[in-house]
C-alpha positions in Angstrom: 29.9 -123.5 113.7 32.1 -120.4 114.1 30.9 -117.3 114.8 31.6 -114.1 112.9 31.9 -111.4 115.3 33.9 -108.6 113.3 32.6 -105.9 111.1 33.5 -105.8 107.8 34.4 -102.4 106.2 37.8 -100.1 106.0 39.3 -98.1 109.0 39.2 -94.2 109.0 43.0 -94.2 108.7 42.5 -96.8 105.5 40.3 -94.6 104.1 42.8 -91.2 104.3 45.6 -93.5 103.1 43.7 -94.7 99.8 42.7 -90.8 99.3 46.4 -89.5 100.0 47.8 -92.4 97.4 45.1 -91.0 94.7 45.6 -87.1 95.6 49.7 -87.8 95.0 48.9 -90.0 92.0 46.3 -86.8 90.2 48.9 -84.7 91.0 51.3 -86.5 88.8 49.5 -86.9 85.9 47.3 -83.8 85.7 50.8 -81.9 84.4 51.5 -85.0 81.6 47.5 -85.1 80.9 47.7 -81.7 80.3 50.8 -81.9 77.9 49.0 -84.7 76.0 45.4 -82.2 75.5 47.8 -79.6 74.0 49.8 -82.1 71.9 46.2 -83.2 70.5 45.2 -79.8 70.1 48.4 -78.3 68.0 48.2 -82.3 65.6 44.3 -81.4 65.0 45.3 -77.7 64.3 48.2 -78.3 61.9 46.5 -81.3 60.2 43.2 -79.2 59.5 45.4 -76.5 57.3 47.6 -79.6 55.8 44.3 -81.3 54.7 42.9 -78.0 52.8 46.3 -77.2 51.2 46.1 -81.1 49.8 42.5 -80.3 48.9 43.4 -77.2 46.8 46.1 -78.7 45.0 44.2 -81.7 43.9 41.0 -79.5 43.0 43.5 -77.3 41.0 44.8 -80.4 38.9 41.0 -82.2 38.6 39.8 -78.9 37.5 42.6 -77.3 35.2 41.9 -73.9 36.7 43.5 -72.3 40.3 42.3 -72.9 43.7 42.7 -71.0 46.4 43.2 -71.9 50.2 42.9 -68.0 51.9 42.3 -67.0 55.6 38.6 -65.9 56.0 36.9 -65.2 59.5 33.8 -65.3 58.2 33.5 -68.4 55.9 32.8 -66.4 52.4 35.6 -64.1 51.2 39.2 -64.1 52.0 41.0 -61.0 54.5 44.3 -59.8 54.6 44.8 -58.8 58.0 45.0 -61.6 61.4 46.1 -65.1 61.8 44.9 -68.1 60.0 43.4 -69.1 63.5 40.6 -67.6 62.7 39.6 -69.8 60.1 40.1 -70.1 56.3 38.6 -71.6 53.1 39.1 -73.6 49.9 37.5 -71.8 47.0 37.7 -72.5 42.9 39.3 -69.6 41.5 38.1 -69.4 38.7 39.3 -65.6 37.1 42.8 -66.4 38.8 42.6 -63.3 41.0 43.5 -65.3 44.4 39.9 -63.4 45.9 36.8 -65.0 45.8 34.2 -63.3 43.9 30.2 -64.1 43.2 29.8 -67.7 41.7 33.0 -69.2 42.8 32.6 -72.2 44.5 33.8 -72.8 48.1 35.0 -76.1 48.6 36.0 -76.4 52.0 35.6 -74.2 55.1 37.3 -74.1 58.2 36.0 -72.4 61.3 38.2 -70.6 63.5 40.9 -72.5 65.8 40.4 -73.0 69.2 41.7 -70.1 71.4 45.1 -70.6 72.7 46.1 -71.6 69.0 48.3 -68.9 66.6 48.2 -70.1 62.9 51.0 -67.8 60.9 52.8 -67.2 58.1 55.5 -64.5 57.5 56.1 -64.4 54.0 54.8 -65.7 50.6 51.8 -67.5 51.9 51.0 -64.6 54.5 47.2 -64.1 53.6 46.7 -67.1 51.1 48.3 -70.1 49.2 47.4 -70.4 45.2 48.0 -73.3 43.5 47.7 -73.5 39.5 46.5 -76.1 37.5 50.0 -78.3 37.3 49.7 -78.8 40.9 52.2 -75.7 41.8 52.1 -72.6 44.5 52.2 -69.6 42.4 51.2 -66.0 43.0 48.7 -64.7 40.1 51.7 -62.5 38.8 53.0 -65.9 38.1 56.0 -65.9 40.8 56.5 -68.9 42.7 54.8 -69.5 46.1 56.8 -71.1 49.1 56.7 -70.5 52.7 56.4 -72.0 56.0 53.3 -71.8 58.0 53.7 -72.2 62.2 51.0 -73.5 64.4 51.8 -72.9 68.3 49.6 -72.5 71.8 50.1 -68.8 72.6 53.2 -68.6 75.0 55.9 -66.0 76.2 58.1 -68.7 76.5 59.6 -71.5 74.3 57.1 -74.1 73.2 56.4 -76.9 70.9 54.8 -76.2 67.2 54.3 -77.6 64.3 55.3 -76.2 60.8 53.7 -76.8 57.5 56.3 -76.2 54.7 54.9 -75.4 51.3 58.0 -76.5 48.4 57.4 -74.2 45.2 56.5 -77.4 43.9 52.9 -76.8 45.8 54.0 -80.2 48.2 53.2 -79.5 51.6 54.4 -81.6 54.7 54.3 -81.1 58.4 57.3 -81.2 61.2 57.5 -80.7 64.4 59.5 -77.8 66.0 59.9 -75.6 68.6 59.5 -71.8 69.0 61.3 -69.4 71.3 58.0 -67.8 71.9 54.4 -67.9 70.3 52.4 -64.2 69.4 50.3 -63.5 72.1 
């Protein structure tokens, strides 16, 4: 029989390697980890709005009356002024007014964004997107309704976003852009 007479275990130099080879490997991937979280985040963002806009338009045609999807920080009554980051809502609108009033239903609600998010839209669909009973985006004066709404992570710089794209037809659909810079 042979005798054993070594210790088994790892070196102090072994040891430094194997933590040097992980601290170079973390460094590495924190950066693409990091672009992945933020990629995740601005999908999850854009897809919450996309699902609501779907949501109105189908509860406009099921219920032959307007729905509203409208930016609302509190979760009850729509707001002119802000971003849709801080959150928005899905109502019946039922006296075609585009402002929800005592007894109209609320059928969705969406709490405000996580913070580095900006949810915006310049033009028609600025403070609210109407869509009438044929499935269309219409103002209550009866004009059409299109615009483009941009989801981004606050930056000074250029930076990936997503758009939604509201057709006067009342389609929406999603693409992915870039932005020279996001509002801070």
């Amino acid at each position: 029989m042979r005798r054993y007479s070594g210790c088994a275990g790892f070196t102090l130099i072994e040891l430094l390697v194997v933590v040097a080879l992980v601290a170079i490997l973390q460094s590495l991937a924190a950066p693409a980890l990091t672009g992945v979280a933020n990629s995740m985040r601005l999908t999850t963002s854009v897809n919450s709005l996309f699902s609501s806009l779907l949501l109105a338009r189908s509860e406009a045609i099921k219920r032959n009356s307007r729905a509203v999807v409208c930016k609302s920080a509190t979760g009850d009554a729509c707001i002119k002024t802000g971003g849709w980051e801080q959150g928005w809502i899905v109502f019946h609108d039922a006296n075609n007014n585009a402002a929800r009033d005592a007894g109209e239903a609320i059928l969705s609600r969406q709490p405000a964004l996580p913070q580095p998010m900006r949810f915006t839209g310049k033009g028609p669909a600025a403070s609210y997107v109407s869509y009438t009973p044929m499935g269309t985006t219409k103002y209550t004066s009866g004009a059409f309704q299109a615009d483009t709404l941009t989801v981004c992570p606050q930056s000074s710089t250029s930076v990936a976003a997503r758009e939604i794209k509201i057709s006067s037809s009342g389609r929406p659909r999603t693409l992915k852009t870039t932005v020279q810079h996001c509002p801070l």
